[in-house]
MDAnalysis code that builds the backbone (N, CA, C; Angstrom):
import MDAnalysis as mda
import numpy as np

u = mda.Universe.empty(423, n_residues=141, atom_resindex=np.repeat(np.arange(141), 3), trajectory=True)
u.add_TopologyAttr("name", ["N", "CA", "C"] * 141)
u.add_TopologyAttr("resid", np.arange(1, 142))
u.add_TopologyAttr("resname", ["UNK", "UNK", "UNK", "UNK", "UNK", "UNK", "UNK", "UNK", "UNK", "UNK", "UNK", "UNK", "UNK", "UNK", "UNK", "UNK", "UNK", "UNK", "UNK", "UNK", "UNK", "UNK", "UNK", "UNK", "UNK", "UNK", "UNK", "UNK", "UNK", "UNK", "UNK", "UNK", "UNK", "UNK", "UNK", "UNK", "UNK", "UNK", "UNK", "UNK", "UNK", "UNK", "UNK", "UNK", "UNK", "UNK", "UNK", "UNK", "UNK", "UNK", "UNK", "UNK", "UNK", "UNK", "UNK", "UNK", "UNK", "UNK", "UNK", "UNK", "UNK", "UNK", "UNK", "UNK", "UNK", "UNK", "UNK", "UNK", "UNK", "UNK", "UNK", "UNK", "UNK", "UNK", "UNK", "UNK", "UNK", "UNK", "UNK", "UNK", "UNK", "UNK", "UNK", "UNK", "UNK", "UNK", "UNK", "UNK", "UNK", "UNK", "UNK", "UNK", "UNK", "UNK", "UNK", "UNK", "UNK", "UNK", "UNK", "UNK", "UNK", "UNK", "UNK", "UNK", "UNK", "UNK", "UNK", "UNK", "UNK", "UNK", "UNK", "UNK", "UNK", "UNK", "UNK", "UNK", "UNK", "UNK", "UNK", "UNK", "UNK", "UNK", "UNK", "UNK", "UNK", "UNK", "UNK", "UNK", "UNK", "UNK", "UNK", "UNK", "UNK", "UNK", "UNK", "UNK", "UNK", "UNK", "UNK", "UNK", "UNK"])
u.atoms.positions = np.array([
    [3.048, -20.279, -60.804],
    [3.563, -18.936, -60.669],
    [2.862, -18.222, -59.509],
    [1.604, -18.409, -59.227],
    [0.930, -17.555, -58.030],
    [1.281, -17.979, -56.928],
    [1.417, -19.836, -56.785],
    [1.228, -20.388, -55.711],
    [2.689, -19.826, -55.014],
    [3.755, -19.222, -56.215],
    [4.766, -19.341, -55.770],
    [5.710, -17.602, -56.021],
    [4.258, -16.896, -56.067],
    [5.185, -15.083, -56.413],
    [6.240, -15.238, -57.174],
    [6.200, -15.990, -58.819],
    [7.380, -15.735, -59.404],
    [6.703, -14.517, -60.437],
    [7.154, -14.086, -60.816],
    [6.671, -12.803, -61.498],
    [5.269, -12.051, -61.429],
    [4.364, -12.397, -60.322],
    [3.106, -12.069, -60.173],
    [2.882, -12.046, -58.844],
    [2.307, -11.180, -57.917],
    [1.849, -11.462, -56.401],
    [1.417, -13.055, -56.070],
    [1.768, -13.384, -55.223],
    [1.657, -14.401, -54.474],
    [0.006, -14.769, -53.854],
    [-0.504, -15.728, -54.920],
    [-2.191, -15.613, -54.302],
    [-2.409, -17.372, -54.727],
    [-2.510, -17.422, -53.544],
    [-2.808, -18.908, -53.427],
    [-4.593, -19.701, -54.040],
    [-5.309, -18.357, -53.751],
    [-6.721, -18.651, -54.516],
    [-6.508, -18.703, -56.093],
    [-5.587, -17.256, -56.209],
    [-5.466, -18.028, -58.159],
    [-4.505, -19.305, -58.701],
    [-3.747, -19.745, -57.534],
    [-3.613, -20.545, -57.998],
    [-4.231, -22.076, -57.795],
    [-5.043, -22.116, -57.479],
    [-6.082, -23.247, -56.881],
    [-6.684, -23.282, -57.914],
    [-7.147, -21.807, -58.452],
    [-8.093, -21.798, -59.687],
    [-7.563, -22.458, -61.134],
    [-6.197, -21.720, -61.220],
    [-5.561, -22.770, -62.220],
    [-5.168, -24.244, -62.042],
    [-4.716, -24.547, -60.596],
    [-4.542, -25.579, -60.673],
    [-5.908, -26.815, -61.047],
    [-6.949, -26.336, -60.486],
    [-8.535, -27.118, -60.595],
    [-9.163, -27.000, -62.598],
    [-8.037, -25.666, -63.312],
    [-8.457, -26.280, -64.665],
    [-7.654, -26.821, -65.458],
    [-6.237, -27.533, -64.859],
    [-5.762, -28.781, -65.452],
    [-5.581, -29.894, -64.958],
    [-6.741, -29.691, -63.336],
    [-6.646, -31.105, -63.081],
    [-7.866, -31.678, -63.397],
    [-8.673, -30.771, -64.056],
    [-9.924, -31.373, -65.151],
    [-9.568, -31.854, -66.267],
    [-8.658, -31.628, -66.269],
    [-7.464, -32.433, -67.842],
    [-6.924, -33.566, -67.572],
    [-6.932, -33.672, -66.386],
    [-6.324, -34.937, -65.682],
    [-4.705, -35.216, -65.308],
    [-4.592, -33.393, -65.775],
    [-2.953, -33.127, -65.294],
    [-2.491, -33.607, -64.228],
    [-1.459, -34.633, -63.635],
    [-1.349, -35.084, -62.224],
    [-0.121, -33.854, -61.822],
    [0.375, -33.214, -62.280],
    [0.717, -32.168, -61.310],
    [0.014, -31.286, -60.944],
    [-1.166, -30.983, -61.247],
    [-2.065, -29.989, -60.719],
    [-2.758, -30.558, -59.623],
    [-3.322, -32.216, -59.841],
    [-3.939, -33.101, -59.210],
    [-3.393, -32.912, -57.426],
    [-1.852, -33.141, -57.548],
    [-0.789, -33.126, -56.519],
    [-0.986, -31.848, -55.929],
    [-0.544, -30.565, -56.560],
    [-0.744, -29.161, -55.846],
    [-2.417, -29.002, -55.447],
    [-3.267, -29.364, -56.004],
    [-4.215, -29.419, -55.429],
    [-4.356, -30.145, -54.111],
    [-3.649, -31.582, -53.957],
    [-3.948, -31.985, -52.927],
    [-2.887, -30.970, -51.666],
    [-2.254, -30.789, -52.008],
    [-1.130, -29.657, -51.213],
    [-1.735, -28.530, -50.752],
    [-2.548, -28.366, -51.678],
    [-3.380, -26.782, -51.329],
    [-4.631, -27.204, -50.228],
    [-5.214, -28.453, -50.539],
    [-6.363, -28.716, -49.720],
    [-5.454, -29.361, -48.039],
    [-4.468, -29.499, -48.011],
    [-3.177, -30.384, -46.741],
    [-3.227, -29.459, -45.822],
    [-2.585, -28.166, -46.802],
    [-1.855, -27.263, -46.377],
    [-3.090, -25.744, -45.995],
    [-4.299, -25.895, -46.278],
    [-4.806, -24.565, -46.424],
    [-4.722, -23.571, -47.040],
    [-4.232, -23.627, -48.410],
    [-3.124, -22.539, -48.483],
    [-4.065, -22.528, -50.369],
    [-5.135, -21.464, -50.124],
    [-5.870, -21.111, -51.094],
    [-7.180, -21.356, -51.311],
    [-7.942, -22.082, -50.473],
    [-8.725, -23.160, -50.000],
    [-9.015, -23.520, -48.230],
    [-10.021, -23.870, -47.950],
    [-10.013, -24.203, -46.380],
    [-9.406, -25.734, -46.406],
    [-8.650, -26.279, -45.016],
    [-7.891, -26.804, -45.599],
    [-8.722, -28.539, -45.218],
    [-8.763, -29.382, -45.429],
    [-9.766, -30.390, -46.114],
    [-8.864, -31.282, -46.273],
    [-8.526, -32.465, -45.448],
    [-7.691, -33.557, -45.121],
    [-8.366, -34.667, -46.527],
    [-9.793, -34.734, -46.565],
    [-10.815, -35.847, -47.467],
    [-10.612, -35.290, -48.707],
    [-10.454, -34.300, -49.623],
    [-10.321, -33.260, -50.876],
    [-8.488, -33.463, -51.164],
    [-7.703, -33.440, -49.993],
    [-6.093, -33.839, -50.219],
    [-6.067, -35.010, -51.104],
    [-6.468, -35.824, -50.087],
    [-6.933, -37.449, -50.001],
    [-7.281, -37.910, -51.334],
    [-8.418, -37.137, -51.884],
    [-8.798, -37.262, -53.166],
    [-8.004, -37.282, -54.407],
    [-6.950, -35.896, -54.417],
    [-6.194, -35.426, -55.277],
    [-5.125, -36.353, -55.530],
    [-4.250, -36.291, -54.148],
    [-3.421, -37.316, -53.994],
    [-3.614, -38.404, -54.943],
    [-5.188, -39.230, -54.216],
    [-5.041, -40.851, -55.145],
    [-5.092, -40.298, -56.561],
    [-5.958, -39.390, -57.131],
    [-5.877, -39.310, -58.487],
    [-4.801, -38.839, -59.032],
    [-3.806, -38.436, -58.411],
    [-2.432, -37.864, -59.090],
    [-1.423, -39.253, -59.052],
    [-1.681, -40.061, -57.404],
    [-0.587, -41.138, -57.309],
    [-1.227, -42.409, -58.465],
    [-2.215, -42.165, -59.143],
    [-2.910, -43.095, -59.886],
    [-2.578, -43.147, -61.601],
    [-2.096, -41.814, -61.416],
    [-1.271, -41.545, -62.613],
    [0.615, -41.499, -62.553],
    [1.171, -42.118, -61.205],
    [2.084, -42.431, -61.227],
    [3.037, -41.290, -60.268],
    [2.724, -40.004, -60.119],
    [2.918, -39.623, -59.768],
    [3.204, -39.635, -58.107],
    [4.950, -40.065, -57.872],
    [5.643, -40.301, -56.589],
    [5.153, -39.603, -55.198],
    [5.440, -38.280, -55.504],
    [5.521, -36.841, -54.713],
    [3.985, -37.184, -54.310],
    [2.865, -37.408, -54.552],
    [2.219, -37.879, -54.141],
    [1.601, -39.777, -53.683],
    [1.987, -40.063, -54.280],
    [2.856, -40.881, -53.326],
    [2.979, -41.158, -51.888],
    [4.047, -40.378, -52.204],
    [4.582, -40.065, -50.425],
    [3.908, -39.524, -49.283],
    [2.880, -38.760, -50.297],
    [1.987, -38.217, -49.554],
    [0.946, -38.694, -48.695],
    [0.425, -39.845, -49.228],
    [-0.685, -40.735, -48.972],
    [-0.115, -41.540, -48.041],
    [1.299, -41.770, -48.142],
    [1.818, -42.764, -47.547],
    [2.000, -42.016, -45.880],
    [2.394, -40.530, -45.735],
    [2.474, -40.018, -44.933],
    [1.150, -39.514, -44.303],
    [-0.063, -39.221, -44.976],
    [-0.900, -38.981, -44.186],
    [-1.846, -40.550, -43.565],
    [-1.765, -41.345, -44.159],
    [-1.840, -42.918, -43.528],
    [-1.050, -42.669, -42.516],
    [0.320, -42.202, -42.281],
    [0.779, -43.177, -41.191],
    [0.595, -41.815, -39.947],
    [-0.074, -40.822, -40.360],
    [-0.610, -39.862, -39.222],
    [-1.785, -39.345, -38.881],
    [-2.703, -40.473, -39.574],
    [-4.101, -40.650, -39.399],
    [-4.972, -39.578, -39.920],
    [-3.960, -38.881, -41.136],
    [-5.260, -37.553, -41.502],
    [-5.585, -37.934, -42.376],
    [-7.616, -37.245, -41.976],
    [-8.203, -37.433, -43.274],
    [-8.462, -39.390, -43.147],
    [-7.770, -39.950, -42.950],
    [-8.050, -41.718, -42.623],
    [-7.412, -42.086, -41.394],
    [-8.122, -43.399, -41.368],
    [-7.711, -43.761, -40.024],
    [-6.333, -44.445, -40.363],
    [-5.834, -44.353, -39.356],
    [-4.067, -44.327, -39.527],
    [-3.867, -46.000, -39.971],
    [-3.023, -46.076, -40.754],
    [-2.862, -47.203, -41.038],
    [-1.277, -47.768, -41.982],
    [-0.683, -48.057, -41.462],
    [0.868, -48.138, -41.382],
    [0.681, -49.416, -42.494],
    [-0.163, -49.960, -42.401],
    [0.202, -51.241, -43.989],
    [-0.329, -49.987, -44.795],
    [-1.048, -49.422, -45.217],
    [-1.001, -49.093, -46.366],
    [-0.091, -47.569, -46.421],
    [0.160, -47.067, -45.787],
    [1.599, -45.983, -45.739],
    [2.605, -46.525, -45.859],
    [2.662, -47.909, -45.594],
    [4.148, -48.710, -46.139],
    [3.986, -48.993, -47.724],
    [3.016, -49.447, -47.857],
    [2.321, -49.704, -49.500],
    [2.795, -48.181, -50.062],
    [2.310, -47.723, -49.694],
    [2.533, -45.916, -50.469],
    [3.811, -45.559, -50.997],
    [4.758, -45.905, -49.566],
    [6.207, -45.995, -49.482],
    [7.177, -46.270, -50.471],
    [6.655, -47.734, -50.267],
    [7.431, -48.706, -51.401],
    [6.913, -48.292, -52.806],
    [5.821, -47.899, -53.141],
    [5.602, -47.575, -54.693],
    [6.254, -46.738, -54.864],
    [6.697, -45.196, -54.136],
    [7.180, -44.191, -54.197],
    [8.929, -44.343, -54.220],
    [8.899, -45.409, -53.883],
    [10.404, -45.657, -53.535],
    [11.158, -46.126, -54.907],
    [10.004, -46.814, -54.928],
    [10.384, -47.590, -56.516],
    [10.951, -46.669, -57.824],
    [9.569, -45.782, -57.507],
    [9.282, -44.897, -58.682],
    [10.554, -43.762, -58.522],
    [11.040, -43.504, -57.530],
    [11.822, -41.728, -57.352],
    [13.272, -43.077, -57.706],
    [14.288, -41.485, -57.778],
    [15.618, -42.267, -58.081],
    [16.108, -41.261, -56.967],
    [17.906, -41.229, -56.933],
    [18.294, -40.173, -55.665],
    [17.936, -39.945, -54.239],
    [18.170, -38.906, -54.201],
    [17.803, -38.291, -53.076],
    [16.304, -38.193, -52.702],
    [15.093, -38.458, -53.880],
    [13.836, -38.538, -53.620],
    [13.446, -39.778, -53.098],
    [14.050, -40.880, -53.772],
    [14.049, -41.888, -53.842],
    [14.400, -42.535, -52.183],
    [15.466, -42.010, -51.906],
    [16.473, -42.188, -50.703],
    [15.126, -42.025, -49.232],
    [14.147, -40.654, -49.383],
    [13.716, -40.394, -48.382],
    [12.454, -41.201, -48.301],
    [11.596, -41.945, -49.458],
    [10.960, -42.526, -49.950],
    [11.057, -43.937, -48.557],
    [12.039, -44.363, -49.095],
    [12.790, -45.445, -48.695],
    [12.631, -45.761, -46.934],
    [13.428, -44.341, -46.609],
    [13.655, -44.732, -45.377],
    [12.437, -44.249, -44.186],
    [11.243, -43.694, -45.258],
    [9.996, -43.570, -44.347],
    [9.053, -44.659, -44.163],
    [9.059, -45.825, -45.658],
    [8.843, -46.756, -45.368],
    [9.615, -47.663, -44.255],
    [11.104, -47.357, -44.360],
    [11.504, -48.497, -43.583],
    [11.214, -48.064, -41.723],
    [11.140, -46.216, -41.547],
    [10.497, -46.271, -40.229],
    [9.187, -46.663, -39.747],
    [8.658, -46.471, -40.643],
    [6.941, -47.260, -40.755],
    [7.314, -48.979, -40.351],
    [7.872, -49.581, -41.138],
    [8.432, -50.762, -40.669],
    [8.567, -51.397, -39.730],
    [9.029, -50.283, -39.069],
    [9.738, -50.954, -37.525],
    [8.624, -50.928, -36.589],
    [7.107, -50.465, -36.517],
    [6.366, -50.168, -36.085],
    [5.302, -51.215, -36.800],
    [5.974, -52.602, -37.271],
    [4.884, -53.075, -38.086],
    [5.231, -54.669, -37.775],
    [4.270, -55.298, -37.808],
    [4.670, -57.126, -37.723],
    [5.235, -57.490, -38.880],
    [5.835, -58.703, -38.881],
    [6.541, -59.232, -40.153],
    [4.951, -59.576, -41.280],
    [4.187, -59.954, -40.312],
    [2.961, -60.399, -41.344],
    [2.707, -59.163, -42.365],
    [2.185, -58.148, -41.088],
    [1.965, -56.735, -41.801],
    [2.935, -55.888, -43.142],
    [4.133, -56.351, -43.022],
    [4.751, -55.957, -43.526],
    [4.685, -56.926, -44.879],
    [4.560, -58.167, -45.291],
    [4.373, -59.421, -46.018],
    [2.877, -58.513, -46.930],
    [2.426, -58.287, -46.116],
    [0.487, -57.779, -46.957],
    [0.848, -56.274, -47.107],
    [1.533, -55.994, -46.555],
    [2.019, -54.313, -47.530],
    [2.496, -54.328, -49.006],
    [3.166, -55.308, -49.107],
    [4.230, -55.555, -50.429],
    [3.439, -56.297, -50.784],
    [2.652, -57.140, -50.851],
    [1.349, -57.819, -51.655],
    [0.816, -56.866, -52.066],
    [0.251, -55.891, -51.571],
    [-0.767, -54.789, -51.780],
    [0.125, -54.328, -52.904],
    [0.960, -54.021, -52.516],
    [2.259, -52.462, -53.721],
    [2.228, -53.421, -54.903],
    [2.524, -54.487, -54.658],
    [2.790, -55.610, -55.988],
    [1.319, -55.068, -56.606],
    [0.192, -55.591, -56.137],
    [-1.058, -55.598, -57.026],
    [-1.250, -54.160, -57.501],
    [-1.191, -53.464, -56.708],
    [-1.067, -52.229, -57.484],
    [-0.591, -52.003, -58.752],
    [1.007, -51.931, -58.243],
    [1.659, -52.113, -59.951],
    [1.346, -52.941, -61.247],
    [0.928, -54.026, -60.754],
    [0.428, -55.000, -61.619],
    [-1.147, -54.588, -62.639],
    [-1.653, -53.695, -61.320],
    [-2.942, -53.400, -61.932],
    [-2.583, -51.974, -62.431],
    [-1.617, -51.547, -62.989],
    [-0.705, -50.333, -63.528],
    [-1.805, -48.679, -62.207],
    [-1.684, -49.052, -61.377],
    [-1.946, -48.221, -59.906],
    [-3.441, -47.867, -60.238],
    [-3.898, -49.068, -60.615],
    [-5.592, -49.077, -60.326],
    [-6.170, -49.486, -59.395],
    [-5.944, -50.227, -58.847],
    [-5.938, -51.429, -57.226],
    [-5.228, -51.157, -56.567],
    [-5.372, -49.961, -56.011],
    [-4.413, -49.532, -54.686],
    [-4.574, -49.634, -53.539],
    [-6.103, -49.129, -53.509],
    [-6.717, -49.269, -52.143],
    [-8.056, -50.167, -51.738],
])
């Protein structure tokens, strides 16, 4: 509600504050807006390594939307050094996981990552996503 002025002024610090006491619960949507808030600056100074953090612990609980996230800041070097096998890895889990139109954009960011990738590279991306899943997204990175 803060992050987003629905019935209350628009304050991005209170909502950081709520979001940081259910992602001590291990809420992965708070986990996610947290990493959004640390991406984006937006309540918080803004902290590429603290995103980074949130992210894996939200995409670790399955959560896509982050996900995508990891997969996108891999393949634009924030916060890590850029690395297109594992933003394709990100990709494809996210791809898996969304259905639709989420699903759809999922898809085709892995497949531009792709084209920017060797057949090998691309072979040890989908090894990686496999073990992941297998290790129910404990072995990700």
């Amino acid at each position: 509600m803060y992050a987003e002025g629905k019935g209350v002024a628009q304050d991005y610090q209170e909502a950081v504050k709520w979001y940081r006491l259910a992602a001590a619960q291990g809420y992965a949507p708070a986990e996610y807006n947290l990493g959004l808030a640390y991406e984006k600056g937006q309540g918080v100074s803004q902290d590429f390594q603290q995103a980074l953090k949130w992210y894996r612990l939200a995409a670790a609980q399955g959560n896509a939307s982050a996900q995508v996230n990891l997969g996108v800041m891999h393949t634009n070097g924030r916060g890590v050094r850029q690395d297109f096998v594992r933003a394709y890895m990100w990709f494809n889990l996210a791809a898996a996981a969304l259905n639709g139109d989420s699903g759809d954009r999922a898809t085709k960011k892995r497949d531009r990552i792709a084209s920017k990738m060797t057949a090998e590279q691309i072979v040890t991306a989908q090894e990686m996503a496999q073990r992941c899943r297998e290790s129910k997204l404990k072995n990700c990175d």
